[in-house]
Structures are given as C-alpha cells and as structure tokens.
SEFIBA-458382 format. One record per residue (C-alpha): residue in one letter; x, y, z. Coordinates in nm, 4 decimals, always signed. Each point is the difference from the previous one (the first is absolute). Last residue first. Example, Ala and Ser with C-alpha at 12.3 -4.5 7.8 and 13.67 -1.06 7.14 Angstrom:
! residues 2
{res=S | x=+1.3670 | y=-0.1060 | z=+0.7140} .
{res=A | x=-0.1370 | y=-0.3440 | z=+0.0660} .
END
This chain:
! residues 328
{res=X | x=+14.8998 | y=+24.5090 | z=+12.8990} .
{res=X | x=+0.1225 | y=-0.1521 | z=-0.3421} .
{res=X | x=+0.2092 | y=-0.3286 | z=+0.0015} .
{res=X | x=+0.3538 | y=-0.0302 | z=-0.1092} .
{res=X | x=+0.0955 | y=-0.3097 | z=+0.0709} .
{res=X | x=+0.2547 | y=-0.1268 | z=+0.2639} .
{res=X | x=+0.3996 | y=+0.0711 | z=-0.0449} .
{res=X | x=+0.2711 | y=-0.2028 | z=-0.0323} .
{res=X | x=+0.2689 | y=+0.2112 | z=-0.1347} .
{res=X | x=+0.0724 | y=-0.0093 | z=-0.3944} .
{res=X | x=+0.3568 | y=+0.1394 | z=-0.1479} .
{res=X | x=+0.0762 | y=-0.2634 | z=-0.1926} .
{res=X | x=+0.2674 | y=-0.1262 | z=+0.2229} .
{res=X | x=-0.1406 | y=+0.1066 | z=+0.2940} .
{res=X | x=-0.2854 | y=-0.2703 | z=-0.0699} .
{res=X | x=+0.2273 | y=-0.2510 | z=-0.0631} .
{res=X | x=+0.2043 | y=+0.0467 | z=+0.3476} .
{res=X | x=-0.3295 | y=+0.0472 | z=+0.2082} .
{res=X | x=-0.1064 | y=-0.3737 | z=-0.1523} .
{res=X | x=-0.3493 | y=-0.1143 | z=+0.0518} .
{res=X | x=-0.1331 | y=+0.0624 | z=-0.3638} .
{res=X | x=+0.3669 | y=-0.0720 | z=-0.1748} .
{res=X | x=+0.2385 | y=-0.2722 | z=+0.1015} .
{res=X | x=-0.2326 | y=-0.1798 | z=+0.2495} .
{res=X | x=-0.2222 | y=+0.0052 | z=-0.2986} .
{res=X | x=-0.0755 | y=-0.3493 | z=-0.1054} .
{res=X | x=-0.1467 | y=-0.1104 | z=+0.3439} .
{res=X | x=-0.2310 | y=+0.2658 | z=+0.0127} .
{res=X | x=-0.2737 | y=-0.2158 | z=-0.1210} .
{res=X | x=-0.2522 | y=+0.0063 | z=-0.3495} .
{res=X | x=-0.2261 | y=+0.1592 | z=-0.1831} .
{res=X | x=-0.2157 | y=+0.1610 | z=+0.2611} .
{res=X | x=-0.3621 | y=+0.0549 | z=-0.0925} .
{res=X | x=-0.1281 | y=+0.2548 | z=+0.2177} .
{res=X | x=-0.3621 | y=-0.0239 | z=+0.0649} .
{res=X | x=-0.1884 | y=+0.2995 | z=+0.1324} .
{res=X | x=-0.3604 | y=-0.0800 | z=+0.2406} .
{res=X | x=-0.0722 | y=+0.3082 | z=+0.1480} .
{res=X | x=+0.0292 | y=+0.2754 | z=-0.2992} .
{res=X | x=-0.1923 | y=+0.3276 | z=+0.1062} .
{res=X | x=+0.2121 | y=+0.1506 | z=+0.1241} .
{res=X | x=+0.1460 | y=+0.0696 | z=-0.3652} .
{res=X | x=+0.2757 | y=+0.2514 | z=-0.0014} .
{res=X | x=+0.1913 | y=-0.1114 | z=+0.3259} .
{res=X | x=-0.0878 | y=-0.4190 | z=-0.1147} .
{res=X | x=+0.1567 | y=+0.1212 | z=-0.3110} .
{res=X | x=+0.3347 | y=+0.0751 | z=+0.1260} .
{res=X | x=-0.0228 | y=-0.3003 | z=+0.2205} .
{res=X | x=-0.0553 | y=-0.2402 | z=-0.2955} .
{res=X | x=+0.2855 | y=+0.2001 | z=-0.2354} .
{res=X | x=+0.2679 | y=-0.0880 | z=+0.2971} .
{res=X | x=-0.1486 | y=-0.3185 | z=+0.0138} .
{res=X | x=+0.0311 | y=-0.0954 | z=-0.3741} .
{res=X | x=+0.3829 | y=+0.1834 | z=+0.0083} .
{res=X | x=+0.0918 | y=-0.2096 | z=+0.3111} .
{res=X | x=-0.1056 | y=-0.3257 | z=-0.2110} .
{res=X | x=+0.1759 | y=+0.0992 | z=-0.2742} .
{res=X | x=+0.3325 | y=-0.0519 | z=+0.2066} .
{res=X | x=-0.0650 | y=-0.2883 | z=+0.1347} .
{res=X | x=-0.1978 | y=-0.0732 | z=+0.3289} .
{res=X | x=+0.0812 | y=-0.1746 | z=+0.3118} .
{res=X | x=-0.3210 | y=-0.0144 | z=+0.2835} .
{res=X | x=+0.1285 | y=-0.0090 | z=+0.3086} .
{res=X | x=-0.3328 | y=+0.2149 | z=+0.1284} .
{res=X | x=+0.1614 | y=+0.3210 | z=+0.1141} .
{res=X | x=+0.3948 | y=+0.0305 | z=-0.0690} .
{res=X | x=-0.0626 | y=-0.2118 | z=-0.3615} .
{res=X | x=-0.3134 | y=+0.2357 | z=-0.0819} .
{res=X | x=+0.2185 | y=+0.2786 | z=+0.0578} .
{res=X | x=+0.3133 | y=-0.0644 | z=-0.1700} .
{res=X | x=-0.1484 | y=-0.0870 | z=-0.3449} .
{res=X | x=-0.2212 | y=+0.3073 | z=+0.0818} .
{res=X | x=+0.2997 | y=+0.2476 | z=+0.0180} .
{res=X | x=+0.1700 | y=-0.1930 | z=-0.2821} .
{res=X | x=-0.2905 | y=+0.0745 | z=-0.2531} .
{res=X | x=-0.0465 | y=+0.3417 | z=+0.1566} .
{res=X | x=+0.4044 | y=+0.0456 | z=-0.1467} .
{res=X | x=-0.0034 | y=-0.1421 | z=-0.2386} .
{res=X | x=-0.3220 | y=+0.2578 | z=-0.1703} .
{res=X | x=-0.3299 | y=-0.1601 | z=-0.0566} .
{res=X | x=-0.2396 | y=+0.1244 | z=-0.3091} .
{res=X | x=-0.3744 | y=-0.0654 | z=-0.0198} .
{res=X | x=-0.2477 | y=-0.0340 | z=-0.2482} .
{res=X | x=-0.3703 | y=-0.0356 | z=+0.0842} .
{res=X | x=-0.2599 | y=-0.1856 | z=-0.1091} .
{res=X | x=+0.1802 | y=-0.2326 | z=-0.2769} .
{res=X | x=-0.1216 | y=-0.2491 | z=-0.2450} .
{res=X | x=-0.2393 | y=+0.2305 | z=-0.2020} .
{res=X | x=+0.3164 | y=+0.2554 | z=-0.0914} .
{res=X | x=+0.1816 | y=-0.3172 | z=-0.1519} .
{res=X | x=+0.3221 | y=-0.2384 | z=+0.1054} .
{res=X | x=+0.0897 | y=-0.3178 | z=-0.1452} .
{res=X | x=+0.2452 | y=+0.1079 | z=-0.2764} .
{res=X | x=+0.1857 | y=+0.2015 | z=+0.3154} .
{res=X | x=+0.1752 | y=+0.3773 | z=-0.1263} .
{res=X | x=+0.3871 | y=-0.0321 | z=+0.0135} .
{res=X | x=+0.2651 | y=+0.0615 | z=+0.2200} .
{res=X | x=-0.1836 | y=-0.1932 | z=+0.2743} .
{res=X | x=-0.0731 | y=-0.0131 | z=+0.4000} .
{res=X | x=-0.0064 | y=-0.2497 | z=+0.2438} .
{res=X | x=+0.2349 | y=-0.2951 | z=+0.0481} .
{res=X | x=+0.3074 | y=+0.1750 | z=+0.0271} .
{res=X | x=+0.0814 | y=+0.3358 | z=+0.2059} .
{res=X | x=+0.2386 | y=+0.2459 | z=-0.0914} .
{res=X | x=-0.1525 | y=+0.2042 | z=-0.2735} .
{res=X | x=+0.1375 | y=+0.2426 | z=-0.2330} .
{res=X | x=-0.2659 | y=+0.2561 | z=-0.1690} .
{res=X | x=-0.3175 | y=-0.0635 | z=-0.2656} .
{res=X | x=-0.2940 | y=+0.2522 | z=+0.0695} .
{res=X | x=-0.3664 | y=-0.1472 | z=+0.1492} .
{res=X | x=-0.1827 | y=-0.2636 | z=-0.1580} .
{res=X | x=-0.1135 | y=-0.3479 | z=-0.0486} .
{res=X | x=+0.3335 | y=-0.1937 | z=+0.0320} .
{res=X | x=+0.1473 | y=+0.2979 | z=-0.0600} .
{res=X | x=+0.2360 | y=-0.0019 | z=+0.3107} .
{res=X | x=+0.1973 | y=+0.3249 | z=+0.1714} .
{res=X | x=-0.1645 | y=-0.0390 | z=+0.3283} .
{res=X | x=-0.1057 | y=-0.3253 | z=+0.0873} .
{res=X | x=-0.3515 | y=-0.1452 | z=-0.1031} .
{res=X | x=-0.3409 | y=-0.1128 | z=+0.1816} .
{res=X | x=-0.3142 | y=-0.0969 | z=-0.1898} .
{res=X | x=-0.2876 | y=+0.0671 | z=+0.2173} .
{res=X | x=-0.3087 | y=-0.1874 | z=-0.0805} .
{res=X | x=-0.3198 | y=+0.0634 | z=+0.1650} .
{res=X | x=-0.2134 | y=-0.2820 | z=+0.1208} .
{res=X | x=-0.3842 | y=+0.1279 | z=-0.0874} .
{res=X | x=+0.0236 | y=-0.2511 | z=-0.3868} .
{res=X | x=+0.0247 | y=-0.3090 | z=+0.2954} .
{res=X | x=-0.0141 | y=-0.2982 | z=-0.2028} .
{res=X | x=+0.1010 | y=+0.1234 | z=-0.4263} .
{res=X | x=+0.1295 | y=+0.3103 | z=+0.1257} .
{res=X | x=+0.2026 | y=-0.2264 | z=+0.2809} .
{res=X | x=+0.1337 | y=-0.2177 | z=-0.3157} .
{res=X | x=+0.1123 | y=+0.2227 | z=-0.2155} .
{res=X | x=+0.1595 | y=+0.1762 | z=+0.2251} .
{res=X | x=+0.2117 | y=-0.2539 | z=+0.1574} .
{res=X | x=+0.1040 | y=-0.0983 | z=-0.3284} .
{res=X | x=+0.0805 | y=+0.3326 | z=-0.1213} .
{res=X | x=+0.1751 | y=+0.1114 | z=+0.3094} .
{res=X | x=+0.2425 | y=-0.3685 | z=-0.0062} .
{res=X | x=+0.0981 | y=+0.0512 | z=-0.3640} .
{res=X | x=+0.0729 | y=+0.3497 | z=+0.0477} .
{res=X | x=+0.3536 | y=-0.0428 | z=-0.1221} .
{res=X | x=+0.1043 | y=+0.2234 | z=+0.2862} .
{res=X | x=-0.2603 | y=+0.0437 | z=+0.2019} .
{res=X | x=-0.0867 | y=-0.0141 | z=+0.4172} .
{res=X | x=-0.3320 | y=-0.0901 | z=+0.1291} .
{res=X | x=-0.2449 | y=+0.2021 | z=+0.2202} .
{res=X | x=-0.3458 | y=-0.1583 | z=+0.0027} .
{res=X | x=-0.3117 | y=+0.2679 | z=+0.1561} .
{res=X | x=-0.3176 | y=-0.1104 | z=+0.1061} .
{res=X | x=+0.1144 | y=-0.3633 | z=+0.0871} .
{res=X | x=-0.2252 | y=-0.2558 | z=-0.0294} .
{res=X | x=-0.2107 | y=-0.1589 | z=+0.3048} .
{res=X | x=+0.0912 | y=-0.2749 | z=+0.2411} .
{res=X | x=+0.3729 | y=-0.0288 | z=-0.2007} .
{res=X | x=+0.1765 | y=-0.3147 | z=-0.0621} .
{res=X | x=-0.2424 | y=-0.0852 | z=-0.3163} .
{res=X | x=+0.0288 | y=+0.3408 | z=-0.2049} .
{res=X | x=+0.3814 | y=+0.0018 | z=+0.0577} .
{res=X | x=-0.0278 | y=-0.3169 | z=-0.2152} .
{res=X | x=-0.1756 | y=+0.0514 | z=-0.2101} .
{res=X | x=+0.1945 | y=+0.3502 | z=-0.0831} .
{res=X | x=+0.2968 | y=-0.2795 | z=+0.0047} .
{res=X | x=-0.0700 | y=-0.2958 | z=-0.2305} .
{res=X | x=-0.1645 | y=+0.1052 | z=-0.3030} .
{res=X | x=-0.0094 | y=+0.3803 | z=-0.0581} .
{res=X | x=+0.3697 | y=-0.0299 | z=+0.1476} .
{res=X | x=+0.0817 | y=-0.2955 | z=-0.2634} .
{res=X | x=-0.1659 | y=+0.2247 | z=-0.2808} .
{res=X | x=+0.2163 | y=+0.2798 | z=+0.0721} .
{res=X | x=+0.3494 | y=-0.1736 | z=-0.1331} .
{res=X | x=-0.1974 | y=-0.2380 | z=-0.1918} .
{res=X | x=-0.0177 | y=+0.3463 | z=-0.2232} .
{res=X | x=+0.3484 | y=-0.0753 | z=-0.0956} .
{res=X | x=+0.1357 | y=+0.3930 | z=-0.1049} .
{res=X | x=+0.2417 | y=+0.0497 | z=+0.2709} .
{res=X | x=+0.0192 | y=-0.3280 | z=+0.1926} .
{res=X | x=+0.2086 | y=-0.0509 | z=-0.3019} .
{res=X | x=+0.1189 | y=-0.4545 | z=+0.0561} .
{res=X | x=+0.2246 | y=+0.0181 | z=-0.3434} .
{res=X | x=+0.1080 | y=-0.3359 | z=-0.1223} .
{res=X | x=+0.3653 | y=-0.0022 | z=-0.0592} .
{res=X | x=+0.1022 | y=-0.3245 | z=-0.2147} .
{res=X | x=-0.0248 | y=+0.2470 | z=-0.3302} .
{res=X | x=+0.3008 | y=+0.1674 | z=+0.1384} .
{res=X | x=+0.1241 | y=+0.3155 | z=-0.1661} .
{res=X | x=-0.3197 | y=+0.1852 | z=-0.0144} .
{res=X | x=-0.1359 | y=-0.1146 | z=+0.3209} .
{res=X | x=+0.3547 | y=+0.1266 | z=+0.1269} .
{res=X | x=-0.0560 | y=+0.3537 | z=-0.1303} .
{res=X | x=-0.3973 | y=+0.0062 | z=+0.1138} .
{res=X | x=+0.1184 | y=-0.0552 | z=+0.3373} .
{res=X | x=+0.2819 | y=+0.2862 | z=+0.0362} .
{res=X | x=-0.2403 | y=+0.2796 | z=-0.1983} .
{res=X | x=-0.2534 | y=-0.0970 | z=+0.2903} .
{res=X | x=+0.2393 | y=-0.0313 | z=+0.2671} .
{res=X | x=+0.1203 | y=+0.3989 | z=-0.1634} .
{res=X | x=-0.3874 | y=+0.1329 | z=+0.0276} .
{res=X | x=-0.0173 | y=-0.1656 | z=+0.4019} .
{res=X | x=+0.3227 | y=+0.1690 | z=+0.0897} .
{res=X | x=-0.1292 | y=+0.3318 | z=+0.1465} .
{res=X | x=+0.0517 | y=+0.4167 | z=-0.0784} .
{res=X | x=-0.1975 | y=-0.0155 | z=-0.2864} .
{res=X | x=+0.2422 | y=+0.0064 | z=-0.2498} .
{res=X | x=+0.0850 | y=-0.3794 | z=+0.1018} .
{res=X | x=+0.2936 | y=-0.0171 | z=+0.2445} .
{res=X | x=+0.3257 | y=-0.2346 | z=-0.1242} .
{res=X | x=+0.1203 | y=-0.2807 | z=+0.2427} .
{res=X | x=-0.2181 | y=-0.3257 | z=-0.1007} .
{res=X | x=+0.0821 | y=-0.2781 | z=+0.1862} .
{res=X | x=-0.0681 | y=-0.3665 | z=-0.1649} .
{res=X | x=-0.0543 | y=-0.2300 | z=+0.2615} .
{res=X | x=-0.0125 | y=-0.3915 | z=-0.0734} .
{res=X | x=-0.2154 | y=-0.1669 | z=+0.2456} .
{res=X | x=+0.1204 | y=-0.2838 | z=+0.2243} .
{res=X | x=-0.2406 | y=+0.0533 | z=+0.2594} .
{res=X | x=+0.3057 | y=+0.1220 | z=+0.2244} .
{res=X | x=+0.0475 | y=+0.2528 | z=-0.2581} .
{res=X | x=-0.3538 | y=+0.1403 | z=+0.0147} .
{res=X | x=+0.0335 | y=-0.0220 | z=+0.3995} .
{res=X | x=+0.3202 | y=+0.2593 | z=-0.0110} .
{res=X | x=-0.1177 | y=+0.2429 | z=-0.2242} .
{res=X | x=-0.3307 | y=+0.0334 | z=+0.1945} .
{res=X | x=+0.2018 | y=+0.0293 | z=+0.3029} .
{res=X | x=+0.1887 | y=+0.2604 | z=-0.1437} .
{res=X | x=-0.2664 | y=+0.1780 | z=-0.1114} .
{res=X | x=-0.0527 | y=+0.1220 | z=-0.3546} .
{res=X | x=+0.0388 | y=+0.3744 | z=-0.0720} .
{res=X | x=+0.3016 | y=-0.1239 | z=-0.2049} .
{res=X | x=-0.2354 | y=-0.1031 | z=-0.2706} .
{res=X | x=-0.0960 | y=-0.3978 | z=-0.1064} .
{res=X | x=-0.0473 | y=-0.2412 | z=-0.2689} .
{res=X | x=-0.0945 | y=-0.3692 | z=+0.1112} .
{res=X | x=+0.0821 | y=-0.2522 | z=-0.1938} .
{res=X | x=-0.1654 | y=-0.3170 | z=+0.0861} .
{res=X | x=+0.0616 | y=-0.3077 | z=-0.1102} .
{res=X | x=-0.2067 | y=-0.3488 | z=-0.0100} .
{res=X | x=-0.0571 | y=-0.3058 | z=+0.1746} .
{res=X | x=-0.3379 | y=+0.0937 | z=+0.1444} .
{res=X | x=+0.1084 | y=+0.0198 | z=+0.3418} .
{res=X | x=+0.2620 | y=+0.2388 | z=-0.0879} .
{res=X | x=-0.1877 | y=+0.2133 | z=-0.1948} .
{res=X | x=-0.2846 | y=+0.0551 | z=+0.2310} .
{res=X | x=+0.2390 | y=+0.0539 | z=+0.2877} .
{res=X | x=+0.1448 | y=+0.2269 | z=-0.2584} .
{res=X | x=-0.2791 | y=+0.2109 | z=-0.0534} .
{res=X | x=-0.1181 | y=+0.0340 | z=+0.3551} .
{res=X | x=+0.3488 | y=+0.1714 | z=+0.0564} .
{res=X | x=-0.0202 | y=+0.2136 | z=-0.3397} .
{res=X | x=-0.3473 | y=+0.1044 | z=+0.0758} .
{res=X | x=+0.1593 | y=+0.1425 | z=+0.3227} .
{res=X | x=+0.3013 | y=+0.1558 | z=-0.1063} .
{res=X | x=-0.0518 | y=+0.3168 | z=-0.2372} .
{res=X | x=-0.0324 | y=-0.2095 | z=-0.2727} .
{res=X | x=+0.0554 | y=-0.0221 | z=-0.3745} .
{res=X | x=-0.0646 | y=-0.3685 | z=-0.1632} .
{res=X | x=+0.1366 | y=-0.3004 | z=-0.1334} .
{res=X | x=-0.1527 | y=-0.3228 | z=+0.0023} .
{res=X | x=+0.3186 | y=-0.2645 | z=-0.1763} .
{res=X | x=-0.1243 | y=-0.3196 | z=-0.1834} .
{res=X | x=+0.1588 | y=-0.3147 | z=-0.0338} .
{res=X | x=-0.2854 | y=-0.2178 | z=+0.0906} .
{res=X | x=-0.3302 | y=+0.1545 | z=-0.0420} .
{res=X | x=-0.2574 | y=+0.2433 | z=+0.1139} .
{res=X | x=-0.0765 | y=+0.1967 | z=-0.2965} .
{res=X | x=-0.3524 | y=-0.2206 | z=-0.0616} .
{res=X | x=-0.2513 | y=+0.2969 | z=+0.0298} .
{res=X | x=-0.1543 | y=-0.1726 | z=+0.2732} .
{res=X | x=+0.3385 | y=+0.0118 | z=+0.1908} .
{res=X | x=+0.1145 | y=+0.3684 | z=-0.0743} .
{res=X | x=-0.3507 | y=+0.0863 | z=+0.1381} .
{res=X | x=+0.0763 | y=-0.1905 | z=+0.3376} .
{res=X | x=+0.3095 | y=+0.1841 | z=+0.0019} .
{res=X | x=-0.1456 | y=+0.3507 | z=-0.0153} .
{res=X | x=-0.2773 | y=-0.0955 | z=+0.2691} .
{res=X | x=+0.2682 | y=-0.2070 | z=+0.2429} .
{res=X | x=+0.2344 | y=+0.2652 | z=-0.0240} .
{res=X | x=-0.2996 | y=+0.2906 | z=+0.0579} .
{res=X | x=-0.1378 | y=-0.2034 | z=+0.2547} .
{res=X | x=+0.3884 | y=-0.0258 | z=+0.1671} .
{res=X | x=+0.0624 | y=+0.3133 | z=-0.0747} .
{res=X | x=-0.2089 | y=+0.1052 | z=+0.3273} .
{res=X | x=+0.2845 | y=-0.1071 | z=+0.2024} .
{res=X | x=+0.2237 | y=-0.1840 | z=+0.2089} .
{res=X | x=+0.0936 | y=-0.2826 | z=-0.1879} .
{res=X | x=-0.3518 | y=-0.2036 | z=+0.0957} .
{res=X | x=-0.1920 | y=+0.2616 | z=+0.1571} .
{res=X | x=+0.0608 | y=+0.1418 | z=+0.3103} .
{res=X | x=+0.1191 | y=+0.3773 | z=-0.1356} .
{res=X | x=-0.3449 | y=+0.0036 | z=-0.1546} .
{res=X | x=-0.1201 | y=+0.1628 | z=+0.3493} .
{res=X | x=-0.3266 | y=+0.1254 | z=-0.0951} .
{res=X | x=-0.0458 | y=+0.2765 | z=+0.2513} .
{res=X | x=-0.3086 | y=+0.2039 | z=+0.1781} .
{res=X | x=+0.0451 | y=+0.2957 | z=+0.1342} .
{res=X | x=-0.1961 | y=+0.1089 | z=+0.3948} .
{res=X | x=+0.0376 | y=+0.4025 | z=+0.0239} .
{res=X | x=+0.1223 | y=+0.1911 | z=+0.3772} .
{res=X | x=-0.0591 | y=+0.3524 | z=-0.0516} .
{res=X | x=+0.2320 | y=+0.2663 | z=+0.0812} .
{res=X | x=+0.0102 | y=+0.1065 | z=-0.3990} .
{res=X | x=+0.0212 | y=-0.3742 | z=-0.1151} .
{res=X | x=+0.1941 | y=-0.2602 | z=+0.2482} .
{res=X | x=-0.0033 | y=-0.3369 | z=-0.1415} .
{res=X | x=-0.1186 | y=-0.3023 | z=+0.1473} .
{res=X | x=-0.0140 | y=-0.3645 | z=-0.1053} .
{res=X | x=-0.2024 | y=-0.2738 | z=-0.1866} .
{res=X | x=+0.1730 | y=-0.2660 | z=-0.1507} .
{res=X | x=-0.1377 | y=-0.1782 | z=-0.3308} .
{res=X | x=+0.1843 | y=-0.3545 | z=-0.0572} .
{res=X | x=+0.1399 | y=-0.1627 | z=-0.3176} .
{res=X | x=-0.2126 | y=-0.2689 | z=-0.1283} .
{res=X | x=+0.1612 | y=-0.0439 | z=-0.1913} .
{res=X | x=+0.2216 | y=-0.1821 | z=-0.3206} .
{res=X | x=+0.1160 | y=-0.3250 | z=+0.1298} .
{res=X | x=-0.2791 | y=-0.2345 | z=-0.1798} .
{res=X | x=+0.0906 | y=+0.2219 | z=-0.3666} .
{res=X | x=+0.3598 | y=-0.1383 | z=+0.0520} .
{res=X | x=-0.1483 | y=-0.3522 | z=-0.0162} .
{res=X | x=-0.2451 | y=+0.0741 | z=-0.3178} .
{res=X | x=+0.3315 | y=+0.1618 | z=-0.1741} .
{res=X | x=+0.2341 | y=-0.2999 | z=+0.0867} .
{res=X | x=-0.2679 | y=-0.2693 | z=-0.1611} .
{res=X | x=-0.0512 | y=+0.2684 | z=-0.3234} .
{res=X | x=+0.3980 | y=+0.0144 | z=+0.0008} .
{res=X | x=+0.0344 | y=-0.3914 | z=-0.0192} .
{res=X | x=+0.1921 | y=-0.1412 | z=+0.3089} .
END
C-alpha cells in the first residue's frame, strides 16, 4: 500500500475517544470531572495524533521511502504509535529510550519489531531526555538512512491537536469546558489544544500540568521517576499566552488518583493521567468556581502495573500513594 493510501486509513481510526464524567471528592464536597480517555485510541494513546501528524508531514515532504530507518527519542508512547506506523509502512523505527521507561512499554515496542536503543547515562538535569537527544543526533550523523521523526521542535506536533482534538473535545461536550487540564512534556499536545480553544472558546482556561523536578515550562530541574510527563529541557511549543495556570504533580498524588478513579468508576489511567487529576482537584479547592473541568488523560493504566499501581515501586523510590494536597 502507498504511504499516502496507509496514512488516509490510519487517519479513519484516530477518535473519537470518549469523555467520562465522574466524581471527585474536593474539601467534603462531592465535584463532577470530565475525562478524555485517549487511552482508547488506536495504540493506546494520544501519540497516536501526534504519530499520525509527524508522519503525515514526513510523507508530504517526500522522506517516506523504501530503505529508510525513523528514529526518534521516546519515553514509550510515541514510540509505540510510532512503530505501528513504521511497520505498516514498510519501514524502521528506532526508538531511543531512558530506564524510566515501563516495562510494558519496553516490551510492546519490541513486539512491534522496533529496534531499541537504551540510553543509561542521566542528563545534567537530573532526567534522560538531554542524553536521547545527544543519542539521536549521533546516529543521524552516522547514518544518512535515519530520518529523524523530533516531536521536539516539529510544529505538526501542535498543529495536529489544534486540528483534530480541541475540535474534537469541542463537539462531544454540550458546552466547553471552563477550565482544560492537560499534561506536558514536549508540549506539543498543550499548545495545540490551546491554540485551538483560544481561537473557539478564548473563556476555557488552560492548565498546563507538570511533575516535580521538569522544565518543560518551569519549575527547578531534579530526578524524576515517572515517564510520559515532564522534561529536562524547556518545550519549543510552549509560551506565557498558551497557559493559564501552571501546575506541578508529585508520584505520589499521581498514583493516589491513578488508584482512585480505577477503585470508583473502573476507569484505568496512566501515570500522567493521575498527575492531570491530581492538579484538577487541587484547583477545583482554589477555584469553586470551576463546574465544568476537563481532564485530558493520555492514555490507560495498562502500561504501569510496574510503576503507578505498584506498592513495591513506589517504596522503592521512596513515594507512598498519597492524595493531593489541597488547601482547607
């Protein structure tokens, strides 16, 4: 099948991924959250827009071919939608990866066939992401056959989010939300989602949502434990007129509400997910006046058995499960 004939099929599976309403308790008070649950899209989460938006690009620019290799540095998910891409394409994937990876993660990019490169030495800033970087750039260099995917600095990263899923929030929904909580890491996802509600709904307020010891916007470097959110460098995507309100998640909140929303509605979130709601319910205390918040949830709980939901992991870097700290 010719990659623009592949692309316009893949594009048919991505969403509509469903918005669940549930309960959280806030300071006594029982609060309705909304939730974008990008964990059912096609390979299991919101990378699969970004996949589809940074491959589509490669496409039109004519770097789709036989014998080439995509490469690029991932934390897990882009690099699972990424080589279900790749493989039905007829091409490689290489994906580039940190130890804060999850085992399941590890284990469904190597069932896709992808080559995994890991990368063992910290970056100065107390993450992986700066040494992937270093990692990718030296095998570019060395292999002309490598084409180079970098969610970091592709703006199709944010334009498929402006594009396909702020519209598409904005159609499940009766009205728009007043408040949009989304994790970041590249900030690909934020900015696009931004973009497009202060474009449509300029009253929604964005809240970008970070884990302690990231610069993906802000805050002061330090060791982190939990992939798919967070960054040891400052986003390309991200500005001070994209974002409302900055927030900061700690493991263990992130695992408190991982385990909470599963207990209570079924619902099976990832790791970032937990750190969106934990953030969500933190605000919800400071701003009562916020009754319609959406969450958007990157993707299920099924990758982090080993981390998130396990007692074992989070004794092991010294994190208890414990639920936001909300004033009151």
């Amino acid at each position: 099948m010719h990659a623009r004939q592949y692309l316009d099929r893949f594009e048919t599976l991505l969403g509509v991924t469903p918005v669940k309403t549930l309960t959280v308790d806030v300071l006594g008070r029982p609060r309705s959250i909304n939730l974008k649950l990008e964990g059912h899209n096609i390979t299991g989460s919101i990378k699969a827009r970004t996949a589809y938006g940074l491959v589509r690009g490669l496409a039109e620019d004519g770097l789709i071919r036989p014998g080439v290799r995509l490469i690029e540095s991932t934390s897990g998910n882009l690099g699972v939608a990424l080589a279900t891409m790749a493989r039905y394409l007829g091409v490689g994937f290489t994906a580039v990866v940190d130890p804060l990876i999850t085992t399941e993660c590890l284990t469904r990019l190597r069932d896709l066939g992808a080559t995994v490169v890991m990368v063992e030495d910290p970056d100065p800033a107390g993450g992986y992401l700066l040494s992937r970087l270093a990692k990718v750039k030296q095998m570019v260099a060395q292999d002309d056959a490598y084409v180079w995917v970098d969610q970091y600095n592709n703006w199709r990263n944010p334009e498929i989010h402006r594009q396909m899923t702020g519209p598409e929030i904005l159609g499940q929904m009766p009205t728009p939300p007043d408040a949009v909580f989304a994790a970041i890491s590249t900030g690909g996802t934020f900015a696009g989602l931004s973009r497009c509600f202060r474009a449509r709904s300029p009253q929604t307020r964005m809240i970008a949502v970070d884990i302690k010891g990231s610069v993906a916007f802000g805050g002061r470097p330090g060791k982190r434990h939990l992939s798919g959110i967070g960054a040891s460098r400052r986003s390309s995507f991200l500005d001070p007129g994209l974002i409302d309100h900055l927030a900061f998640a700690g493991v263990g909140e992130s695992a408190y509400y991982c385990r909470a929303v599963l207990r209570d509605s079924g619902i099976y979130l990832g790791g970032s997910s937990g750190a969106v709601v934990a953030a969500c319910v933190r605000y919800l205390a400071e701003h009562p006046e916020i009754q319609n918040p959406l969450c958007v949830c990157a993707d299920g709980g099924e990758k982090y058995e080993s981390t998130v939901y396990s007692d074992a992991w989070l004794e092991a870097i010294d994190e208890r499960a414990a639920p936001a700290d909300v004033p009151g």
